[in-house]
C-alpha positions in Angstrom: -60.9 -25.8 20.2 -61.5 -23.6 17.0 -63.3 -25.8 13.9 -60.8 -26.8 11.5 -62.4 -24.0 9.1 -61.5 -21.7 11.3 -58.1 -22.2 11.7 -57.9 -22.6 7.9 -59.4 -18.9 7.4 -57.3 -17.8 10.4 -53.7 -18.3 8.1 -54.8 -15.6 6.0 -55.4 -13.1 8.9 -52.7 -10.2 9.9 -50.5 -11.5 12.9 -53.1 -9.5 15.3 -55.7 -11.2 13.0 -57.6 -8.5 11.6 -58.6 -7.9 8.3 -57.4 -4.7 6.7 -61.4 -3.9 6.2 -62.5 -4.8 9.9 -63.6 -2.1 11.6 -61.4 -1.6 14.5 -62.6 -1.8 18.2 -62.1 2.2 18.3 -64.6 2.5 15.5 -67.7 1.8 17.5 -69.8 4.0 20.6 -68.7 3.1 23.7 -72.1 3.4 25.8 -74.7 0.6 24.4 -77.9 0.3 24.6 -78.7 -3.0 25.8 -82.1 -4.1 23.6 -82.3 -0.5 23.2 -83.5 1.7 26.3 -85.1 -1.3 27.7 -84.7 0.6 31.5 -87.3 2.9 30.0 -89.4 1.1 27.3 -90.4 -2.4 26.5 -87.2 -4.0 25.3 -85.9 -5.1 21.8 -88.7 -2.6 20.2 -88.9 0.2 17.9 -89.8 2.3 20.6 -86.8 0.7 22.6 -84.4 2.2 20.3 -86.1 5.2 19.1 -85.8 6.2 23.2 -82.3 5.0 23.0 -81.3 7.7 20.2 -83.4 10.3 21.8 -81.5 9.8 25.0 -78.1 10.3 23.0 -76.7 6.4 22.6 -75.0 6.3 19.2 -75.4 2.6 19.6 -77.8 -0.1 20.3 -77.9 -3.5 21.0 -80.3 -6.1 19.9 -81.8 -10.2 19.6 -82.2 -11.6 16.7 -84.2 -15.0 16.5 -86.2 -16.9 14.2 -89.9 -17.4 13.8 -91.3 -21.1 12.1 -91.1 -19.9 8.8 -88.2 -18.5 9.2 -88.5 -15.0 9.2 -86.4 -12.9 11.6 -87.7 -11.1 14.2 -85.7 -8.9 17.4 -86.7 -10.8 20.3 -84.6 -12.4 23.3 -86.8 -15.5 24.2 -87.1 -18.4 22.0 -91.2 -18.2 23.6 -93.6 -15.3 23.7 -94.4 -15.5 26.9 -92.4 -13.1 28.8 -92.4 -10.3 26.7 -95.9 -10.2 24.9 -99.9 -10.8 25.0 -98.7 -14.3 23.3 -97.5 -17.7 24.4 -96.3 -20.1 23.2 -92.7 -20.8 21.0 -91.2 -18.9 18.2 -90.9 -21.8 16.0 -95.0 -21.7 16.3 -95.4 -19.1 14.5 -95.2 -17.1 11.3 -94.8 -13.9 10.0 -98.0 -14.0 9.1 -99.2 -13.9 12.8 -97.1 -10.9 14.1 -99.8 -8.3 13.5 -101.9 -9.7 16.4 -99.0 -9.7 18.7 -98.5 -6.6 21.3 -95.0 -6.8 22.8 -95.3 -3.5 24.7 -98.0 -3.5 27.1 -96.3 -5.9 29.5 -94.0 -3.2 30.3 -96.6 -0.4 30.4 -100.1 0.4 29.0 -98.5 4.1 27.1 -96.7 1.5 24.9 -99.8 -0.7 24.1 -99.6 -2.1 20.6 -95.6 -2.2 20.2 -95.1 -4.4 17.5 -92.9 -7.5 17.5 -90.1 -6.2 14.8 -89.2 -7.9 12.5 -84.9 -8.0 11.3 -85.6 -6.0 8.7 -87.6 -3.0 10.1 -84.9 -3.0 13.2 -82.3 -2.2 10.6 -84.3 0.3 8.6 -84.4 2.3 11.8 -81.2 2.0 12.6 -80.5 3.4 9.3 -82.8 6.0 9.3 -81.7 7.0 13.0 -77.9 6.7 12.1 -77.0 4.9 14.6 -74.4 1.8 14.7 -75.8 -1.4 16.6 -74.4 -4.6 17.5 -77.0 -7.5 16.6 -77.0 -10.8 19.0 -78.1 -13.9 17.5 -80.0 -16.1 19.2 -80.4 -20.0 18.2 -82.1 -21.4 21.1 -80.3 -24.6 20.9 -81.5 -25.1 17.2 -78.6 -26.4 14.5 -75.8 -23.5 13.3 -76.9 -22.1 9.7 -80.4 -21.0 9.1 -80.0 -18.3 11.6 -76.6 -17.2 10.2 -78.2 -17.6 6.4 -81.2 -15.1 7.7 -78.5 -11.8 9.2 -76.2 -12.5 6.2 -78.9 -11.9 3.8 -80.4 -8.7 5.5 -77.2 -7.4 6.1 -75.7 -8.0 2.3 -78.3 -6.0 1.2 -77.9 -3.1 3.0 -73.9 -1.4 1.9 -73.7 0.8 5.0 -74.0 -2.6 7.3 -70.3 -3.5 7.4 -69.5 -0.4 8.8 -72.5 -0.4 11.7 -73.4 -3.2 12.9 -70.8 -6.0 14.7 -72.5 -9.6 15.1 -72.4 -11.3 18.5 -73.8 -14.6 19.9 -72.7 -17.1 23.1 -73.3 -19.9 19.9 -70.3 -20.0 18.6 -71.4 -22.6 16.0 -73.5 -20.0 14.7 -70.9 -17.4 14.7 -68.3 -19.8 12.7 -71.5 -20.1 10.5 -71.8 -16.4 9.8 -68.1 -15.8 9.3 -68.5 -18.5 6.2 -71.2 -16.7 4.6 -69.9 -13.4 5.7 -66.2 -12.4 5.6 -66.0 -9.3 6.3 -69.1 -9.0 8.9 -67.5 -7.6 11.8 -68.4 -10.4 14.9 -67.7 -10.8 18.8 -67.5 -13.5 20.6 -69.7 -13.9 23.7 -68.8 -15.6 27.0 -70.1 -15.1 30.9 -66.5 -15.8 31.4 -63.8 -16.3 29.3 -62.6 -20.2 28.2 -59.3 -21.0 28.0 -59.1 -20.6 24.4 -60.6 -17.6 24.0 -57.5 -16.1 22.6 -57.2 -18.9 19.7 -60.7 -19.0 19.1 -61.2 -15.1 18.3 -58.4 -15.1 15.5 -59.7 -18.2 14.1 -62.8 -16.9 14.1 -61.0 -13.2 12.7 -63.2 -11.4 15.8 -63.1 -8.1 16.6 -64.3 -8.4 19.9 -64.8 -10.3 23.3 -67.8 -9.4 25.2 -67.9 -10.5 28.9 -69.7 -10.8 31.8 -68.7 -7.1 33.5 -67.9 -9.4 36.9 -65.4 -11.4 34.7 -63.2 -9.2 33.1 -60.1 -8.3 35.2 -56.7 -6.9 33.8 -55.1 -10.0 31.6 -57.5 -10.1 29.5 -57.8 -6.7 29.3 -54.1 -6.8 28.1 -54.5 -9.8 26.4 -56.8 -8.7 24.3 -54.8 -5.2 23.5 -52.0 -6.8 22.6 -54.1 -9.1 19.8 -56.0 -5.6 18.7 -59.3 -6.8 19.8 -61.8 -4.8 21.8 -63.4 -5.2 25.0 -67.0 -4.7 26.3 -68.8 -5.9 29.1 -72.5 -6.1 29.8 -74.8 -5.5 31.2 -74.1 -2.5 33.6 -76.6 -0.3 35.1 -74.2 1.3 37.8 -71.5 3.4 36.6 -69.7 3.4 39.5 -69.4 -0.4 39.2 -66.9 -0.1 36.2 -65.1 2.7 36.5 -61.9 0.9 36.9 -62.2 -0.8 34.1 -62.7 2.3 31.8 -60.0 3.7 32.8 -57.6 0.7 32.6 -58.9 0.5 28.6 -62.4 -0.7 28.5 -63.7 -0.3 25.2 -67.6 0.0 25.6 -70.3 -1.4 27.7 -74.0 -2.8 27.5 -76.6 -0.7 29.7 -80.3 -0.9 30.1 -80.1 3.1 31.1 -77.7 4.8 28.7 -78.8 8.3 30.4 -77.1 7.3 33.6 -74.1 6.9 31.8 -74.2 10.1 29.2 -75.7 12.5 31.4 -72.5 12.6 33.1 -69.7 14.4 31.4 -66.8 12.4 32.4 -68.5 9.0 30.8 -70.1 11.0 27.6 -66.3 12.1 26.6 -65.6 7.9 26.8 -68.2 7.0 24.7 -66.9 10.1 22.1 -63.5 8.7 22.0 -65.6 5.6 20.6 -66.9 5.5 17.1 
């Protein structure tokens, strides 16, 4: 059930509770780039997302998680291990130590040297780039609030941010977290599948989004959410053909490793234009 704090924030809502300054769902790109490009470049990198632009997404998706020290850095694991030269956990280590750490070459030696970015130079690119960018946060089991604390500071100083980038996470402790030190950040809710509550949750929560499991969504909550003025994506989908019903029943945007799959074909590119 929604946290008592949420319900209380909820009462001042709109009855399809939405803020009049919440972006709405037909504010944002519909194709995303999941961890930028990552079909094509070492994922959740500068390089990620540079591809991503070049490749025409006007939106990207990234991790955000927390190092020792607490410094926030765009990575998926809560260890090293799988994506860089490094082992070992996140909590381990400090910003201090990320100069020494190569998170490209695992994918392919022409992107030896990527750096492990941090929060901050993620969202200077994505200024600089112009794009919009939804930003996963990642807690890896530790308690709600110092992960929150670290996006609501980096995006509070940054004006433009309210209008880009939408929050997402599957903790929704952390979200509930964010939502407290953040009002008017844009967030979705993650599931693989949708809980019984969702509903009650996402306008206690004042969400502008669900974001499923492409295999879970079928047509109620497609119309469920409609009705409550929240958007719908799904991730992550590499095949077009997979969800083409779902676009055209009202999808609002997807999740895809390979955005060129998706906006090198004409009838898709005019979806994700009707986005954003």
């Amino acid at each position: 059930m929604p946290e008592p704090e949420l319900l209380a924030m909820h009462q001042s809502t709109s009855a399809t509770g939405a803020r009049p300054d919440t972006p709405r769902p037909d504010a944002f790109a519909r194709v995303i780039a999941h961890r930028g490009a990552s079909g094509s470049a070492p994922e959740n990198t500068l390089a990620a997302f540079r591809l991503a632009a070049e490749l025409g997404a006007r939106a990207i998706e990234f991790d955000v998680s927390l190092l020792g020290d607490g410094t926030a850095v765009v990575c998926h694991d809560g260890t090293l291990d799988r994506c860089t030269n490094r082992a070992g956990p996140l909590a381990a280590i400090g910003l201090r130590d990320l100069p020494g750490i190569d998170a490209g070459s695992w994918f392919g030696a022409g992107f030896a040297r990527e750096a492990l970015p941090t929060l901050e130079a993620v969202l200077d690119l994505i200024e600089a780039l112009g794009l919009q960018a939804n930003l996963e946060m990642k807690a890896h089991d530790a308690a709600p609030g110092p992960l929150a604390a670290a996006v609501a500071a980096a995006l509070a100083r940054r004006d433009w941010a309210a209008r880009r980038i939408t929050v997402s996470s599957f903790d929704h402790g952390e979200l509930a977290a964010l939502r407290r030190l953040a009002p008017r950040c844009p967030l979705a809710v993650l599931y693989e599948a949708p809980a019984p509550d969702w509903r009650e949750f996402l306008a206690a929560l004042d969400a502008e989004a669900i974001h499923l499991d492409h295999t879970a969504l079928d047509a109620a909550v497609l119309d469920a959410a409609r009705r409550d003025g929240r958007a719908v994506r799904v991730y992550t989908v590499n095949d077009p053909a997979a969800v083409l019903g779902l676009r055209d029943a009202g999808l609002d945007g997807l999740f895809t490793d390979h955005p060129s799959r998706f906006l090198s074909d004409p009838g898709w590119a005019a979806w994700d234009r009707r986005g954003g």
